[in-house]
C-alpha positions as CSV (number, residue, x, y, z in Angstrom):
1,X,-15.2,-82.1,-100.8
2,X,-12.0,-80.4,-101.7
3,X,-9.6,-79.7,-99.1
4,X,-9.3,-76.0,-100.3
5,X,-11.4,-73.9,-98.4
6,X,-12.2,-71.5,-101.0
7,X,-16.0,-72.1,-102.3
8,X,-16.6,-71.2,-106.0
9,X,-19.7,-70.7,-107.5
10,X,-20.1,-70.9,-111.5
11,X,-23.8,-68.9,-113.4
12,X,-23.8,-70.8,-116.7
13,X,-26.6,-68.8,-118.3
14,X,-28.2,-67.3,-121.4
15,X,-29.5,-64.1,-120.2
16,X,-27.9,-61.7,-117.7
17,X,-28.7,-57.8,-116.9
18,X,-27.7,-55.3,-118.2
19,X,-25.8,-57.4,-121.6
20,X,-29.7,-59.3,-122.6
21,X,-33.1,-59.9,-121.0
22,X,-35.0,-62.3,-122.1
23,X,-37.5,-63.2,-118.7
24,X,-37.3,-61.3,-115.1
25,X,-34.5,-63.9,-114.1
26,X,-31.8,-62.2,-116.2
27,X,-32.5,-59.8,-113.2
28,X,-32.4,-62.1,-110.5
29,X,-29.3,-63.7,-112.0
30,X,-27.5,-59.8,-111.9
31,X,-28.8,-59.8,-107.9
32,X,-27.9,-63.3,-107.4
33,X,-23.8,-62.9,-108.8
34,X,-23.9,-59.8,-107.2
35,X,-25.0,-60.7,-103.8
36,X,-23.0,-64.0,-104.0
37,X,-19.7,-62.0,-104.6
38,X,-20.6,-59.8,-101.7
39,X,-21.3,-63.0,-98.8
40,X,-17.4,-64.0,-99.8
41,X,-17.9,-67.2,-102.4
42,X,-15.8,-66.8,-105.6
43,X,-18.2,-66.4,-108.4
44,X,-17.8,-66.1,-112.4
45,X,-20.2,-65.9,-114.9
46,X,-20.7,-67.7,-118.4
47,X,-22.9,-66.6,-121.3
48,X,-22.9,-66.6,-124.7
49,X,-21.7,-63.7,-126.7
50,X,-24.8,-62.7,-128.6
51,X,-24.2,-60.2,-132.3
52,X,-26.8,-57.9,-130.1
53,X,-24.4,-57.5,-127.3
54,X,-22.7,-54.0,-127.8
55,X,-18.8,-54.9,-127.2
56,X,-18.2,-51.1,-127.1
57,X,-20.8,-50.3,-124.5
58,X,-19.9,-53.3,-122.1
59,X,-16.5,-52.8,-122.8
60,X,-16.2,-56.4,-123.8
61,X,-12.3,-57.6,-124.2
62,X,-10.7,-60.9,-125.4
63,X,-8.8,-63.0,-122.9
64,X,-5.7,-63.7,-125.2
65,X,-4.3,-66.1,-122.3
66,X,-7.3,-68.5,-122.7
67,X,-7.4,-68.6,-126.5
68,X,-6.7,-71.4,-128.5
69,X,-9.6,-73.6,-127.7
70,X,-10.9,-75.5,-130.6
71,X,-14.0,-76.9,-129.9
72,X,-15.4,-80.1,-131.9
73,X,-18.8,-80.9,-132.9
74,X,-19.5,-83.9,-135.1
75,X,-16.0,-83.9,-136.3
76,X,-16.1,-80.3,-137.0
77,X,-13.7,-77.8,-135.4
78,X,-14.9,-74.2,-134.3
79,X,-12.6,-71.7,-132.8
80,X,-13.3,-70.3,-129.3
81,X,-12.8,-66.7,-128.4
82,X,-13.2,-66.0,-125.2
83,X,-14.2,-62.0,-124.3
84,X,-14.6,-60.9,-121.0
85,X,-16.3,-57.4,-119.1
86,X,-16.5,-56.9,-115.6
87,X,-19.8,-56.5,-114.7
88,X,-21.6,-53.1,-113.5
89,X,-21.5,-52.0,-110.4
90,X,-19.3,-55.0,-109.1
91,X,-16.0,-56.5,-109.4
92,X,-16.8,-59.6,-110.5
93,X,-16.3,-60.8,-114.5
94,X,-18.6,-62.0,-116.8
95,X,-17.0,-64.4,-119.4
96,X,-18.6,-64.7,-123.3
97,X,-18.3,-67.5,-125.3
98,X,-17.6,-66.7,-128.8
99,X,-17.2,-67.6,-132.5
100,X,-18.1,-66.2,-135.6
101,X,-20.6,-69.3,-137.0
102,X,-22.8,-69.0,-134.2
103,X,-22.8,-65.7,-132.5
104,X,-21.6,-63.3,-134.9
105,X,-25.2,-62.4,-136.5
106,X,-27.2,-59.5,-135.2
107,X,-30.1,-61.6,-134.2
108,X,-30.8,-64.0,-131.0
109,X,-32.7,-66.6,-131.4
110,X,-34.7,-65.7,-134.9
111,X,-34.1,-63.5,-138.1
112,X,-35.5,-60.3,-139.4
113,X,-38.2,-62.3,-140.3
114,X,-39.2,-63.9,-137.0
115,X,-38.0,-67.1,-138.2
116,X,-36.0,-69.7,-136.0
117,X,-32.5,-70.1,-136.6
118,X,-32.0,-73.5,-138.2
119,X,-28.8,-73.9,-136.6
120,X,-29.9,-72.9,-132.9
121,X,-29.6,-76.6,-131.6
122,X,-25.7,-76.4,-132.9
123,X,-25.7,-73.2,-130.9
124,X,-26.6,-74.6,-127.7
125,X,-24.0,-77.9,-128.0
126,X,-21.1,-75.2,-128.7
127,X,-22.0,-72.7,-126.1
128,X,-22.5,-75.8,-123.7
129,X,-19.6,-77.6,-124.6
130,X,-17.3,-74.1,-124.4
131,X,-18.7,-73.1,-121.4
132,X,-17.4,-76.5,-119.8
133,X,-13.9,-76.3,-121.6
134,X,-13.0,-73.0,-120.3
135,X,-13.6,-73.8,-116.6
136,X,-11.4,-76.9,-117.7
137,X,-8.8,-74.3,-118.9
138,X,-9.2,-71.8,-116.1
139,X,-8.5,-75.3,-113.8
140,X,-10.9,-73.2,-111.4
141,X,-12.9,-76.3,-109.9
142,X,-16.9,-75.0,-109.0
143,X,-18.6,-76.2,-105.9
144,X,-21.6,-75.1,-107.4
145,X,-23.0,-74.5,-111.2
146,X,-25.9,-73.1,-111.6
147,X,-27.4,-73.1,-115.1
148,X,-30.1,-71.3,-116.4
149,X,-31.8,-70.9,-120.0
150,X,-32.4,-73.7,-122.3
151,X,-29.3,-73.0,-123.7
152,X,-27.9,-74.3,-120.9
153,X,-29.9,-77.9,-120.4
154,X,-27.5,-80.6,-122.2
155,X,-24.9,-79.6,-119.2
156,X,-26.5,-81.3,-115.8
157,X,-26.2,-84.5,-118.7
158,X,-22.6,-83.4,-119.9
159,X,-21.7,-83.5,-116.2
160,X,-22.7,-86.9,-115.6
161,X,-21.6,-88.4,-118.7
162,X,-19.2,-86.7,-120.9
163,X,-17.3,-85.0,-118.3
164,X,-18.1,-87.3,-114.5
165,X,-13.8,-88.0,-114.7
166,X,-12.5,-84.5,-115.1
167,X,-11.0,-83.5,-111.8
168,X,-12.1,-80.3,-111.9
169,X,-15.9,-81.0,-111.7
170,X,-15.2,-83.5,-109.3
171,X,-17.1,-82.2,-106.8
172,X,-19.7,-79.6,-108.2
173,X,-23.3,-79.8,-107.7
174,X,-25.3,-78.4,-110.1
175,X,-28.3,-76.4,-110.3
176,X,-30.8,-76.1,-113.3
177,X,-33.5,-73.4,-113.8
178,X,-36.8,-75.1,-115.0
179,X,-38.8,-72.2,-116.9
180,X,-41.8,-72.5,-119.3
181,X,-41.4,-72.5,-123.0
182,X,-39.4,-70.2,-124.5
183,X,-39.8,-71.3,-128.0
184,X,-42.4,-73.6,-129.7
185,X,-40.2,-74.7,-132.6
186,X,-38.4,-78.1,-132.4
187,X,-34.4,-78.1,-133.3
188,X,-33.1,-79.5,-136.2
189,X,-33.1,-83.3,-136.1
190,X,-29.1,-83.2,-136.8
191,X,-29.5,-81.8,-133.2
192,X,-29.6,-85.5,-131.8
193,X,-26.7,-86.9,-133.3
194,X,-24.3,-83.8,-132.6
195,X,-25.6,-83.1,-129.3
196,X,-23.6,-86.6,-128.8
197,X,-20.1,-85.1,-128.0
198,X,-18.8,-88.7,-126.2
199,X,-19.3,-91.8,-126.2
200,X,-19.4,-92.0,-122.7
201,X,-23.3,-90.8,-123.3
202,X,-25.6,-93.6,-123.4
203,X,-28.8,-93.9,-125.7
204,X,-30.7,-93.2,-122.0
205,X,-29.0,-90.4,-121.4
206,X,-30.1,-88.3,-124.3
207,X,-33.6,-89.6,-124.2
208,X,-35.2,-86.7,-122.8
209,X,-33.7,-84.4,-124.9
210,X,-34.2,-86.2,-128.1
211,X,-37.8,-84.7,-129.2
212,X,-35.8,-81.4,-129.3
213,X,-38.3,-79.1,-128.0
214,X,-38.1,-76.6,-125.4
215,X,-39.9,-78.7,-122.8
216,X,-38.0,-81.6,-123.4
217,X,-34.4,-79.6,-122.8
218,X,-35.8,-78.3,-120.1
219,X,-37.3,-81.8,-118.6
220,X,-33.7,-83.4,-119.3
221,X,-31.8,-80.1,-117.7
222,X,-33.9,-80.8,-114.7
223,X,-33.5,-84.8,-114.6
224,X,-29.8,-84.3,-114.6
225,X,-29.1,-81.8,-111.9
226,X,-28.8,-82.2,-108.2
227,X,-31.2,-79.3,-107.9
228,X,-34.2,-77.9,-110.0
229,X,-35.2,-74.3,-109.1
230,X,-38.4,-73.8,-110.4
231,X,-38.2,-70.5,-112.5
232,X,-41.7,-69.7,-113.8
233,X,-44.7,-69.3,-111.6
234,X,-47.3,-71.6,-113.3
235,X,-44.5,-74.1,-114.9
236,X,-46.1,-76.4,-116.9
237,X,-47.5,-79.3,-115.2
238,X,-45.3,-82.0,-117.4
239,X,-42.1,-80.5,-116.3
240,X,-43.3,-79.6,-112.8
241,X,-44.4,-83.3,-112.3
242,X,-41.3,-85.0,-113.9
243,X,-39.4,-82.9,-111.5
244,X,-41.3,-83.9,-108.5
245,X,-40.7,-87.8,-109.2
246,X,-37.5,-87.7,-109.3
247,X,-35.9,-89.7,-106.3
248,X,-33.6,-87.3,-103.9
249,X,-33.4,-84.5,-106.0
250,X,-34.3,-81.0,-104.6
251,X,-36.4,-79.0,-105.9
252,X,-37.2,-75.1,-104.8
253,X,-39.8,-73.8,-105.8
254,X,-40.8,-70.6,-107.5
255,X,-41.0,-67.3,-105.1
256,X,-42.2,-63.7,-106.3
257,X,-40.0,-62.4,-103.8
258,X,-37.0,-63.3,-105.9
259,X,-37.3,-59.9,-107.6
260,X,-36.4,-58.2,-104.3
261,X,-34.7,-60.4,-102.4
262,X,-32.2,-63.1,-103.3
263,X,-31.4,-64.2,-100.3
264,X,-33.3,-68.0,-100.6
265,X,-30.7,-68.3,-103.6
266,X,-27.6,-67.1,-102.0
267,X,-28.7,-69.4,-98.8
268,X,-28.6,-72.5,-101.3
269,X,-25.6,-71.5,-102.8
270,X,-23.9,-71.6,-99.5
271,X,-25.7,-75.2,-98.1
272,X,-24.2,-76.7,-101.5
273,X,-20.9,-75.4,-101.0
274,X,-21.3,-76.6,-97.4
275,X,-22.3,-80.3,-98.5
């Protein structure tokens, strides 16, 4: 543990209230950051910057000071913008991860059409990938990082592999959200080999992801966190069960309660910070 006494807490997620809802957690999350902000821990908030997301309305603004991040994947650069609003209600900011190639379009996940973007796996490795870069740039070390959304799954393995020497994750502990299927396509298979941003991952560690469907990002976002808060109320019995087998790893389980009261959340939170 750091000798600063200042705990910080990091959401990684793809859904937040009031900016998108996708399940009831982008409600909890809101609660959570709020709630977490209120109890004293420094808290910021990551999430991509969806074409949906009404700049205007949210009063989204860039953060000139932190532009200039390139990020690569596959040998291919991407500009990062980096916008920022201050959440409702709170004085605590919310940070978007943008670029024009993946998050410009006034869709989500799927076209007019109801068809799955081709390029979503790409999607996932840049917000995931940016996400982690602009904490590096922010040289804001996290005790805890919680990420939620299966947009957020190749991180627990980034943290571990990619990323174990930077100093600034030295000691963060991080959290993943298990949730049931939120899409029954399966990436493109250019997915595995860009999803392979170092070569400090192994073969092994990418394994669980490699299929490319939601259950397996979720399975390997699980198997690389320190702690798996079950997010669905009937999660699937393969995920459930390959979270339970796993040797010292916590696991919380799902509670309807949530909805009203986040304190179970916040009190994890603080024992992380504490350990």
């Amino acid at each position: 543990m750091s000798a600063d006494t200042k705990k910080r807490v990091l959401i990684i997620a793809n859904e937040l209230s009031p900016y998108i809802e996708f399940t009831d957690f982008a409600y909890i999350l809101n609660k959570l950051a709020i709630k977490t902000f209120d109890s004293g821990l420094e808290i910021r908030v990551i999430m991509p910057r969806f074409g949906v997301i009404n700049e205007r309305r949210h009063r989204l603004h860039e953060v000139v000071r932190l532009s200039g991040i390139n990020v690569i994947i596959d040998k291919d650069d991407y500009p990062l913008m980096i916008k920022v609003a201050s959440l409702p209600n709170a004085r605590l900011q919310v940070y978007f991860m943008d670029n024009e190639d993946y998050f410009k379009r006034k869709s989500v996940f799927r076209d007019d059409q109801d068809n799955f973007h081709d390029d979503n796996g790409e999607r996932m490795i840049f917000f995931c990938k940016s996400a982690l870069e602009t904490v590096k740039k922010f040289g804001w070390p996290p005790h805890v990082i919680h990420c939620h959304g299966w947009m957020t799954s190749l991180i627990p393995m980034y943290l571990k592999t990619a990323y174990k020497k930077e100093p600034v994750f030295g000691y963060s502990k991080v959290i993943y959200t298990s949730q049931n299927d939120q899409f029954s396509e399966i990436l493109n298979p250019n997915f595995a080999k860009k999803a392979l941003i170092s070569q400090d991952i192994k073969e092994k560690d990418f394994e669980p992801f490699k299929d490319g469907t939601n259950r397996a990002l979720t399975i390997g976002g699980g198997r690389f966190a320190d702690v798996a808060v079950i997010g669905s109320e009937n999660l699937d019995d393969e995920i459930y069960n390959d979270l339970a087998s796993a040797k010292n790893k916590k696991v919380v389980p799902y509670d309807e309660s949530w909805k009203e009261d986040i304190a179970p959340l916040l009190e994890l939170y603080k024992s992380l910070t504490d350990s």
